[in-house]
LODREN-304543 format. One line per 2 residues: number of its first residue (from 1); their letters; for each residue x, y, z of C-alpha. Coordinates in steps of 0.2 Angstrom, whole numbers, plus 5000, padded with zeros to 4 digits. Example, Ala and Ser with C-alpha at 12.3 -4.5 7.8 and 13.67 -1.06 7.14 Angstrom:
1	as	5062:4978:5039 ~ 5068:4995:5036;
// end
This chain:
1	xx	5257:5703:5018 ~ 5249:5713:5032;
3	xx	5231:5710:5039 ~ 5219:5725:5033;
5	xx	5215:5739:5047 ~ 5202:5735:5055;
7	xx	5185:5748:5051 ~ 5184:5763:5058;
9	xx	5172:5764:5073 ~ 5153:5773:5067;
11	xx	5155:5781:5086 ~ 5169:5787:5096;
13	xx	5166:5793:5113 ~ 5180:5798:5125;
15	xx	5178:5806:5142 ~ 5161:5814:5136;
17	xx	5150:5822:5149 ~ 5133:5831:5150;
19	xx	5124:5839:5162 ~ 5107:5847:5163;
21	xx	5102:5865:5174 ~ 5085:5864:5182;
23	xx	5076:5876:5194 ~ 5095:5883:5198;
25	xx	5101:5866:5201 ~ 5114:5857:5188;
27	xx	5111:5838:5185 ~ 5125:5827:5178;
29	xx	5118:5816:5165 ~ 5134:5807:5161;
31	xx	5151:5808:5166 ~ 5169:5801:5160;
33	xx	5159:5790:5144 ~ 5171:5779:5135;
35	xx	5166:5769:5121 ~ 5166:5763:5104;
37	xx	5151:5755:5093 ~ 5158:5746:5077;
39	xx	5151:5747:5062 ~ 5141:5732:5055;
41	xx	5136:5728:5073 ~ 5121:5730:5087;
43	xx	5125:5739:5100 ~ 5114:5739:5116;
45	xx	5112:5753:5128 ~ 5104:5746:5145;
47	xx	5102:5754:5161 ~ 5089:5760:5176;
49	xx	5078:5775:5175 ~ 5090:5790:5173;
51	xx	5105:5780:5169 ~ 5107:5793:5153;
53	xx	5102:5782:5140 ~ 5091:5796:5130;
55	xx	5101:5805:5134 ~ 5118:5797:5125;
57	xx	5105:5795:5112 ~ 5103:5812:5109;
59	xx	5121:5816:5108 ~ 5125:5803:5097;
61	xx	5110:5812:5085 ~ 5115:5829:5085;
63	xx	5101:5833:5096 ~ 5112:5839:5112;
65	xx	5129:5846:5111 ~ 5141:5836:5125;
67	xx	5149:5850:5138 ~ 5164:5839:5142;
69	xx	5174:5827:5132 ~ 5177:5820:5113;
71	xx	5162:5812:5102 ~ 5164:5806:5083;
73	xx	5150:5801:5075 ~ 5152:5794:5057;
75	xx	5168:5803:5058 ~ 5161:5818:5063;
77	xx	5163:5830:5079 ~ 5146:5831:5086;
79	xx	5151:5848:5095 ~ 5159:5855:5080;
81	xx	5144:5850:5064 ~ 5130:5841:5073;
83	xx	5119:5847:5058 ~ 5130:5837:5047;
85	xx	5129:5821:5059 ~ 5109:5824:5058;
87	xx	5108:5823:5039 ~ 5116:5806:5039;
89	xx	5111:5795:5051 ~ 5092:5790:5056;
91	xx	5086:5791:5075 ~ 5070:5782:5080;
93	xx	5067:5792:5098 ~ 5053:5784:5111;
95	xx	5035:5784:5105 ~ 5042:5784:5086;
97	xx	5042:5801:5080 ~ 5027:5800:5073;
99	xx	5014:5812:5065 ~ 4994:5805:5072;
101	xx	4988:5817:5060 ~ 4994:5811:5046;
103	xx	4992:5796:5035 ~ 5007:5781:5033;
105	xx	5010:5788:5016 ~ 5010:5807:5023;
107	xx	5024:5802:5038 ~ 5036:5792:5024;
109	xx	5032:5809:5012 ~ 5039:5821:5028;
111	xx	5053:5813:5031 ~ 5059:5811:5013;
113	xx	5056:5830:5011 ~ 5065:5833:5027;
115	xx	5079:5821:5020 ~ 5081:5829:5004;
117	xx	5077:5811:4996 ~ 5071:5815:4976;
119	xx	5058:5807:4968 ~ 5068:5792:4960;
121	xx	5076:5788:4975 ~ 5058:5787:4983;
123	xx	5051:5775:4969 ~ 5064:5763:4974;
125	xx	5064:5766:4990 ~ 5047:5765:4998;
127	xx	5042:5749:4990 ~ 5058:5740:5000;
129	xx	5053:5748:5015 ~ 5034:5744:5013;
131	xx	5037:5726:5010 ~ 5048:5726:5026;
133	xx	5037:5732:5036 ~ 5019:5727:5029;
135	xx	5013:5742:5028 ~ 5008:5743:5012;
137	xx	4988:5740:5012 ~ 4989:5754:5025;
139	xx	4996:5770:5018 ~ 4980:5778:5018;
141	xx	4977:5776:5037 ~ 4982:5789:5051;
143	xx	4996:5784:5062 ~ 4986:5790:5075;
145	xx	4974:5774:5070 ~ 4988:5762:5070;
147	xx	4992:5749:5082 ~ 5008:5750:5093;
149	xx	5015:5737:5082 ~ 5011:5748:5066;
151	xx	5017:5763:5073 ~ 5033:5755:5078;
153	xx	5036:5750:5060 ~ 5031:5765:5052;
155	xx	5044:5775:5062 ~ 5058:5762:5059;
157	xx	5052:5766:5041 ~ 5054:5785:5043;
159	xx	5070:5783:5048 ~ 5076:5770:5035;
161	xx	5069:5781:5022 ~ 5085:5792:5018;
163	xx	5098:5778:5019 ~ 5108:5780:5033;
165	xx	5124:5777:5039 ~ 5120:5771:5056;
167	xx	5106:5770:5065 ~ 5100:5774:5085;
169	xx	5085:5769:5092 ~ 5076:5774:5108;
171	xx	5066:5761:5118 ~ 5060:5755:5101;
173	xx	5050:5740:5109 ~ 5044:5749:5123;
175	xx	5022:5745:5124 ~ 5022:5734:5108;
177	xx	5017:5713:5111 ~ 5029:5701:5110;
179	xx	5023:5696:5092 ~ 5028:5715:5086;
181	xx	5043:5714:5097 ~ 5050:5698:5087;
183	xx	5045:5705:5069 ~ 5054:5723:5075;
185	xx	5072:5713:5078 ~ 5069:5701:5063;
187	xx	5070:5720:5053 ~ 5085:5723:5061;
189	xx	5095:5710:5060 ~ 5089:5706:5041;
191	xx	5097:5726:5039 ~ 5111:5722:5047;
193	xx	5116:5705:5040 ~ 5111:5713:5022;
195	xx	5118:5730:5021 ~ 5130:5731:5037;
197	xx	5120:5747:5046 ~ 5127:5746:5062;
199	xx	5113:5750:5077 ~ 5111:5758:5093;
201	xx	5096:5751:5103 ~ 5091:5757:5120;
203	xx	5082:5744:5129 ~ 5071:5740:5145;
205	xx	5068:5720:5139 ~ 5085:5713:5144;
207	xx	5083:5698:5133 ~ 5085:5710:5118;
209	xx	5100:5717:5125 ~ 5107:5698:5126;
211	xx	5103:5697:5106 ~ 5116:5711:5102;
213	xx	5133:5714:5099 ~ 5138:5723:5112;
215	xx	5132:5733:5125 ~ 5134:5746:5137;
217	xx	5127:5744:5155 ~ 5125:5762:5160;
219	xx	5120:5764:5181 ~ 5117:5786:5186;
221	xx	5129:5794:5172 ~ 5142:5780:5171;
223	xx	5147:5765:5161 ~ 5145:5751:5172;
225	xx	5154:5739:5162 ~ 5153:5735:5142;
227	xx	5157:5720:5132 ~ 5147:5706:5125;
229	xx	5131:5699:5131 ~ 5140:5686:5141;
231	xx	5150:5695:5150 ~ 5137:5702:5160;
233	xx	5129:5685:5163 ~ 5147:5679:5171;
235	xx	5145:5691:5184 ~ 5132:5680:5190;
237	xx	5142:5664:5186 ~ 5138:5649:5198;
239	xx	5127:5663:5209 ~ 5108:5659:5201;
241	xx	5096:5646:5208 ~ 5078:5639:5202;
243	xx	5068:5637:5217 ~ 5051:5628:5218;
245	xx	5039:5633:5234 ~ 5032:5621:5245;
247	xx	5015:5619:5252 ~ 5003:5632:5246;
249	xx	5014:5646:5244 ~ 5012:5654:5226;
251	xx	5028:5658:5217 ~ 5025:5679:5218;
253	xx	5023:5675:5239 ~ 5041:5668:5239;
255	xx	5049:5680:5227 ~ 5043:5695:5238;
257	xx	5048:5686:5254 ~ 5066:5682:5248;
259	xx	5069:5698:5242 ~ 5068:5703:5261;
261	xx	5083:5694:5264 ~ 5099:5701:5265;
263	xx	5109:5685:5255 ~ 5099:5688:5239;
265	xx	5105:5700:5227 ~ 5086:5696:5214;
267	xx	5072:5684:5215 ~ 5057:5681:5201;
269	xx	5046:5671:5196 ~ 5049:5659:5182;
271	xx	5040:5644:5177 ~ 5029:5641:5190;
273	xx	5047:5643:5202 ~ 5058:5658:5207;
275	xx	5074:5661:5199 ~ 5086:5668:5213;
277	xx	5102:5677:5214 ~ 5113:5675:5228;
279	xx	5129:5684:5236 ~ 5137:5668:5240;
281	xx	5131:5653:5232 ~ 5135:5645:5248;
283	xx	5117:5653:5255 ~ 5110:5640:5243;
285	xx	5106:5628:5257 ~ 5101:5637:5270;
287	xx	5086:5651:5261 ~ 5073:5654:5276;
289	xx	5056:5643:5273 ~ 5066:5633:5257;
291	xx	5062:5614:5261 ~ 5077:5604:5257;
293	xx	5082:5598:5240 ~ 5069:5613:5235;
295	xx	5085:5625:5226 ~ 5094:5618:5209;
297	xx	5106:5626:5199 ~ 5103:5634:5184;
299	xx	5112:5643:5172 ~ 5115:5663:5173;
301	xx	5105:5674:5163 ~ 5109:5692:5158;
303	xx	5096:5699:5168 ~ 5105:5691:5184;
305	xx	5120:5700:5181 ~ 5113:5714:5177;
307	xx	5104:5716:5194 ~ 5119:5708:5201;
309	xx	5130:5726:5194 ~ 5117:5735:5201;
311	xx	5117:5728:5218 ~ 5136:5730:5217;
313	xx	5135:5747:5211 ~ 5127:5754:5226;
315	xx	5108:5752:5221 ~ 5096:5745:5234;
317	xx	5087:5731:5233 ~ 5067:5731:5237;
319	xx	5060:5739:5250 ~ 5051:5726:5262;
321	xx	5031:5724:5259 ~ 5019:5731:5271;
323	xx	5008:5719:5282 ~ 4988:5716:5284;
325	xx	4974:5723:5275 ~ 4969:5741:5268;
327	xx	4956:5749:5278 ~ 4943:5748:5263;
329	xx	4946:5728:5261 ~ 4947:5726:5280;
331	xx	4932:5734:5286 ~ 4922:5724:5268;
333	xx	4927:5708:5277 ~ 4934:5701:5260;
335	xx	4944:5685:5258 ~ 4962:5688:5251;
337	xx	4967:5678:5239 ~ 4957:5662:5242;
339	xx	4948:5650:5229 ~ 4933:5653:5239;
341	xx	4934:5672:5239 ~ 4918:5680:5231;
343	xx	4919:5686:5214 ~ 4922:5705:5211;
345	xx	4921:5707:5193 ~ 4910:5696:5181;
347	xx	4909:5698:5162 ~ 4896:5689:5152;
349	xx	4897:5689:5133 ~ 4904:5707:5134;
351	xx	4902:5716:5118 ~ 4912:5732:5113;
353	xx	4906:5741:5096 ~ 4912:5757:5086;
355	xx	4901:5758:5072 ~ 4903:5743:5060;
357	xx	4919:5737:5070 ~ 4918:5727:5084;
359	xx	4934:5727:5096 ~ 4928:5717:5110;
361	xx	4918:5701:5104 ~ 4907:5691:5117;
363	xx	4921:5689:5132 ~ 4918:5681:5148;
365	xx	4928:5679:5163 ~ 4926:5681:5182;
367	xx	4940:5687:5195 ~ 4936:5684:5215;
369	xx	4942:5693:5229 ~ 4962:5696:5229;
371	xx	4966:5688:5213 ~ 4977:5695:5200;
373	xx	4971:5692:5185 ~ 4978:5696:5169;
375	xx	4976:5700:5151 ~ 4986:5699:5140;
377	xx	4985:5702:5120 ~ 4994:5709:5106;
379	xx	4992:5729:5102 ~ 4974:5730:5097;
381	xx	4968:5713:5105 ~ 4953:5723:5115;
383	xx	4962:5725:5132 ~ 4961:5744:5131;
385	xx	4943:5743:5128 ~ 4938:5729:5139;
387	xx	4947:5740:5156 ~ 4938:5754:5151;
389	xx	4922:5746:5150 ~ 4925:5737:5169;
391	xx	4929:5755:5173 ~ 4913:5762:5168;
393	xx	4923:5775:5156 ~ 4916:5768:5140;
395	xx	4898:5763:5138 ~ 4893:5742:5135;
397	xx	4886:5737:5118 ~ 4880:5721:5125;
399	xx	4882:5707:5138 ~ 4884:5707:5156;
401	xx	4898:5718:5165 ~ 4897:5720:5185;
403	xx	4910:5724:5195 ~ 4911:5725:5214;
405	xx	4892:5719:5213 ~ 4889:5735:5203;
407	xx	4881:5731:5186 ~ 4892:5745:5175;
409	xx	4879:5745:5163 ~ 4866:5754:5174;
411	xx	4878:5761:5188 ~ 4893:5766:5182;
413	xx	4894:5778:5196 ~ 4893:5768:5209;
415	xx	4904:5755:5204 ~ 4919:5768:5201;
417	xx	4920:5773:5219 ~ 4926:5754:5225;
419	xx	4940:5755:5211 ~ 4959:5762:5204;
421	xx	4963:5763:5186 ~ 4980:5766:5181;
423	xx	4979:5771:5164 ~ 4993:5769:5148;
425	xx	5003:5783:5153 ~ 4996:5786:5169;
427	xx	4987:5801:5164 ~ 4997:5814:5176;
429	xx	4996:5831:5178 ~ 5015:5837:5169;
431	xx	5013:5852:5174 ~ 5006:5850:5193;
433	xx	5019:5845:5205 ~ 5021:5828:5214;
435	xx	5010:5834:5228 ~ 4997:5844:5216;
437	xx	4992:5827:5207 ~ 4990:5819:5225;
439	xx	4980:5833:5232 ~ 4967:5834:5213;
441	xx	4967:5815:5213 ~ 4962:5816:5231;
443	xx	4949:5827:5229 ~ 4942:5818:5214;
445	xx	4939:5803:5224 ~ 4931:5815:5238;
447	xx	4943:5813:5252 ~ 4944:5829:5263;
449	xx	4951:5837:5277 ~ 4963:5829:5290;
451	xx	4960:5811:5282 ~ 4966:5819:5264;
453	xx	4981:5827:5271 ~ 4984:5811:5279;
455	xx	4983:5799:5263 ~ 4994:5811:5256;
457	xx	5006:5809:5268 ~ 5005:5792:5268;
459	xx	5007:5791:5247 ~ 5022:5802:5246;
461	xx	5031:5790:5262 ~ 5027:5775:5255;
463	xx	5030:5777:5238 ~ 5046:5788:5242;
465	xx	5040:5801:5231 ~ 5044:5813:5247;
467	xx	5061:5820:5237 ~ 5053:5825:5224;
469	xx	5037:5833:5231 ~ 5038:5850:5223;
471	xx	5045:5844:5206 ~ 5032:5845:5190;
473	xx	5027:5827:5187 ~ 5034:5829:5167;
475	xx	5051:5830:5174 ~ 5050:5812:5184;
477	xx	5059:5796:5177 ~ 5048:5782:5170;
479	xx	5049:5773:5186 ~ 5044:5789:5197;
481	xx	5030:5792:5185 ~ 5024:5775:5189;
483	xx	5025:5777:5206 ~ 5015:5794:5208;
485	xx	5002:5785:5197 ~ 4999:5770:5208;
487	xx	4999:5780:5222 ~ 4985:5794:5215;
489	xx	4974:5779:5212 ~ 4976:5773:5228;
491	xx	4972:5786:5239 ~ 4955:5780:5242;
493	xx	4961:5763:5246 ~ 4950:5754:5233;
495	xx	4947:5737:5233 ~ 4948:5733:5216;
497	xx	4963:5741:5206 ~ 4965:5741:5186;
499	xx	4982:5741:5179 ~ 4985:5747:5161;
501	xx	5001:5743:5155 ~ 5009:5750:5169;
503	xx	5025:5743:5169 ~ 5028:5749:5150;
505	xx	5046:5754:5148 ~ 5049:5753:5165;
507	xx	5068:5747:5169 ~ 5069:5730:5179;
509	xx	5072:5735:5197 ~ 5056:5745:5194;
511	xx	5045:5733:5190 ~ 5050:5721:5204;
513	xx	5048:5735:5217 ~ 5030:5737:5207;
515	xx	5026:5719:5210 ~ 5030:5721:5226;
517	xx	5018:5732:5230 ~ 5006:5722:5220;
519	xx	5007:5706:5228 ~ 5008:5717:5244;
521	xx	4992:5723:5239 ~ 4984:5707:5234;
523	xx	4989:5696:5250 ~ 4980:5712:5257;
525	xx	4965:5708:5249 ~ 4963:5720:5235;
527	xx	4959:5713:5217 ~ 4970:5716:5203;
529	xx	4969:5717:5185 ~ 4981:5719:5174;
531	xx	4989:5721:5154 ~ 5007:5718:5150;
533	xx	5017:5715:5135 ~ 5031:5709:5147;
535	xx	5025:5691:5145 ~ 5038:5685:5160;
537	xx	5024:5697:5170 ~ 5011:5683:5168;
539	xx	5019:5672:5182 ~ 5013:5684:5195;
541	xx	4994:5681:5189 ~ 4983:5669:5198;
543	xx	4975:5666:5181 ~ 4977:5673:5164;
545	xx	4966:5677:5146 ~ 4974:5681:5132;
547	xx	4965:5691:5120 ~ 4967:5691:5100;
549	xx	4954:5701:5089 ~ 4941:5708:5103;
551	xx	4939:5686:5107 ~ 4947:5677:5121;
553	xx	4959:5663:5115 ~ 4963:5654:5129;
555	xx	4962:5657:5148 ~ 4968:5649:5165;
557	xx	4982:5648:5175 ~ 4999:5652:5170;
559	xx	5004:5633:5171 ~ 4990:5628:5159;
561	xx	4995:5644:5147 ~ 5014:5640:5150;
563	xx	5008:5621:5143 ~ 5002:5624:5127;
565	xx	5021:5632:5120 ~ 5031:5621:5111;
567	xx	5048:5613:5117 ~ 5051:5604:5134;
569	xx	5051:5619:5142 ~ 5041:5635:5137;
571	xx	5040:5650:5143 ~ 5024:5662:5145;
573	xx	5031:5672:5130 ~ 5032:5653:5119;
575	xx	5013:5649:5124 ~ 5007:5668:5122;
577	xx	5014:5669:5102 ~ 5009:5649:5098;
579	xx	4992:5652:5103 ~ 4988:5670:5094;
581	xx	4999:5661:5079 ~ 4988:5647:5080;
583	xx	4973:5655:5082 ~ 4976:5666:5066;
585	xx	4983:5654:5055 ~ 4965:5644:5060;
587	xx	4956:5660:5056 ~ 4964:5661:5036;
589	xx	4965:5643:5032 ~ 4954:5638:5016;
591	xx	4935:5637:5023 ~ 4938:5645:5038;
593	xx	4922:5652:5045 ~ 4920:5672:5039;
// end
């Protein structure tokens, strides 16, 4: 008796290319794409800015019609019935699809009218997805009054609510906490393990790409490579290294030096060491400023061959940092970096309230000269708030808040001037040009004449943002995005620089190069603070809070976070959910203080 034939594929794609015309020029977004994603499986879609992602995404969903090649989804020609592809699968795209507008209950009722789904199916249908997703005492609320958690599982619901038969999702962990993160892929793989709906994730966390299936390394237009997990992580077979720094050289110092060096395809910080990537394993023993018996070997992780592909495929590695102060720090005489190093921002029993709800509940924490300290918390923790309160944009209920030796509750003003803030999104001008932001950010912060043309100039150099001078911000990749927003807010040269989220949904050679120039910048004397939901982040800090609630749960440095995970050896991302698990199974045990 034969073996039965193996399930069709849910997507065939076969030489399939698209490309793009803007301001008379044609882009090539993909080229020569081959692949298949089986049904009942995960596939992942990983790559840097611009590798096509959204892009393959969007074909896949009907959205885009391919110019060159063949593409079958759920057995159907996305260039000959892309309406008929639409109607039965369910696609999630970046920032959720959502409606702020309207309530939970109002977002599930649009996309079950859009979907045709009747009213029967609908009494069934939206008690199994609010149980999945814990939404139900929240129906009446706006999605625009959701947490990024929330939201992320109301548009997973949307998309689930008309059954379909495969399902694609666009960055959907990008600027949620780890706690949402975890919840998001225990929905997914319950659906696929329960009902066989087979998935297609694009990804900036590479750890979720090594949960999957398979997956699908994509590097300007092309497939890199594909196959499981591990394959990518044998690139890097025998090549990865732990490395611990010797005398008082903190773990960001090293990475950033070593990535200077022409043997080392990566380099991060990891559990108080750096994890390195070599060309030749041989280059082991002789890593400049390495004392001996300093390097181990350690196990390749999917992230090391990722970068390892990258390196191979042409891309280059990060630039080298720039060397003594900024004007503004050198001519305040501040100390960089050092214990003894004055302290730029105190907080004392900060209070934040909106009416009856309180979002940030009597914090306190001090960051001297050249730190860089970060807080961290799940969506809705009080980070937001608490930045915008240190930046003087949102006014203090109560405690004490200075900054720069600027009390921000009677000078607001004044303390501004000595700061950046990088906001959640970066709030850019889309339709201004590259050089337009510069040129309206510069002016905000008073610079004129020959000294703003020159700060200009040296923001579009050094953040190589000269190519693409002319070009509407809108149109940048995440990582370019990120780079014109660092570089608008330091213009001025500040000496203190606030980081929201910055590097959130970034692709993994742009946030080394971003923490390049941040450690750059804090060996240069500038204080830093900082929110991330990339938990791996943390080991650049000097110290650490973590927030839960509008209430600091615990604070220090990452070594003393990293302690309080469980196992022999956790990682930021272990302490970060035991402690706000901890914290909140305290808060609802019987008695527990109201």
């Amino acid at each position: 008796m034969s073996d039965a034939a193996a399930p069709a594929a849910v997507v065939v794609c076969a030489g399939l290319g698209k490309s793009f015309k803007a301001d008379h020029h044609s882009f090539q977004a993909l080229q020569d794409i081959d692949f298949q994603a089986a049904p009942g499986a995960v596939t992942a879609l990983v790559g840097s800015d611009g590798a096509g992602k959204t892009t393959l995404l969007r074909l896949m969903a009907g959205l885009l019609k391919p110019d060159a090649g063949v593409l079958t989804v759920v057995g159907v020609d996305a260039a000959a019935a892309p309406g008929q592809i639409q109607a039965r699968i369910g696609y999630m795209p970046q920032r959720f699809g959502l409606y702020d507008d309207l309530t939970v209950q109002e977002n599930l009722d649009l996309y079950a009218d859009l979907h045709g789904v009747s009213a029967a199916e609908r009494a069934v249908k939206y008690p199994q997805l609010m149980e999945m997703t814990a939404l139900s005492p929240f129906t009446r609320r706006l999605a625009g009054q959701l947490s990024g958690g929330m939201k992320q599982k109301l548009g997973l619901a949307c998309t689930l609510v008309s059954t379909p038969e495969l399902l694609l999702l666009d960055e959907p962990t990008a600027g949620v906490d780890p706690l949402s993160r975890r919840e998001l892929w225990q929905i997914i793989r319950d659906l696929v393990r329960d009902t066989g709906l087979p998935v297609i994730v694009s990804t900036s966390y590479l750890d979720e790409a090594d949960r999957c299936d398979h997956v699908i390394v994509l590097h300007r237009g092309k497939v890199l490579t594909q196959g499981a997990p591990a394959s990518v992580s044998g690139v890097a077979a025998g090549r990865s290294f732990l490395v611990t720094p010797s005398g008082d050289e903190k773990p960001r110092e090293m990475q950033a030096r070593l990535l200077g060096d022409p043997a080392v395809i990566d380099a991060v910080p990891e559990g108080g060491r750096v994890r390195v990537v070599l060309n030749d394993p041989a280059a082991a023993s002789a890593l400049p400023g390495v004392a001996p018996g300093a390097v181990v070997a350690t196990p390749a992780h999917f992230e090391d061959g990722f970068m390892t592909l990258l390196r191979a495929a042409g891309e280059p590695g990060v630039a080298p940092a720039a060397n003594g102060p900024t004007a503004a720090v050198a001519a305040s005489g501040l100390t960089a970096g050092t214990p003894e190093g004055r302290v730029e921002v105190q907080v004392r029993n900060l209070v934040r309230r909106f009416g009856a709800f309180t979002a940030v509940d009597n914090i306190s924490f001090e960051v001297r000269s050249g730190e860089i300290f970060g807080l961290l918390g799940p969506n809705g923790a009080g980070k937001t708030t608490t930045f915008r309160m240190l930046c003087g944009l949102l006014s203090v209920t109560g405690g004490e808040l200075k900054v720069g030796g600027a009390d921000m509750r009677t000078a607001r003003a004044s303390g501004r001037g000595r700061l950046g803030y990088v906001a959640q999104k970066f709030s850019l001008y889309g339709l201004l040009s590259v050089r337009e932001n510069l040129d309206f950010f510069a002016s905000v912060y008073g610079l004129r004449g020959a000294h703003k043309r020159e700060r200009i100039d040296w923001a579009l150099h050094e953040f190589e943002l000269t190519p693409y001078v002319g070009a509407p911000s809108a149109r940048l990749a995440g990582g370019h995005k990120q780079r014109l927003a660092m570089a608008a807010a330091l213009l001025h040269e500040p000496e203190l620089l606030f980081l929201d989220e910055p590097t959130s949904g970034a692709d993994p050679m742009a946030r080394r190069d971003f923490w390049r120039r941040i450690t750059d910048l804090s060996d240069r004397g500038v204080t830093v603070i900082i929110t991330t939901h990339f938990m791996a982040e943390a080991e650049y800090c000097d110290r650490i809070a973590i927030l839960d609630g509008g209430r600091i749960l615990a604070q220090g440095a990452p070594a003393e976070i990293r302690a309080r995970g469980a196992g022999e050896t956790p990682t930021m991302e272990d302490a970060f959910i035991a402690i706000v698990e901890d914290s909140r199974a305290a808060e609802s045990a019987p008695g527990a203080a109201a």
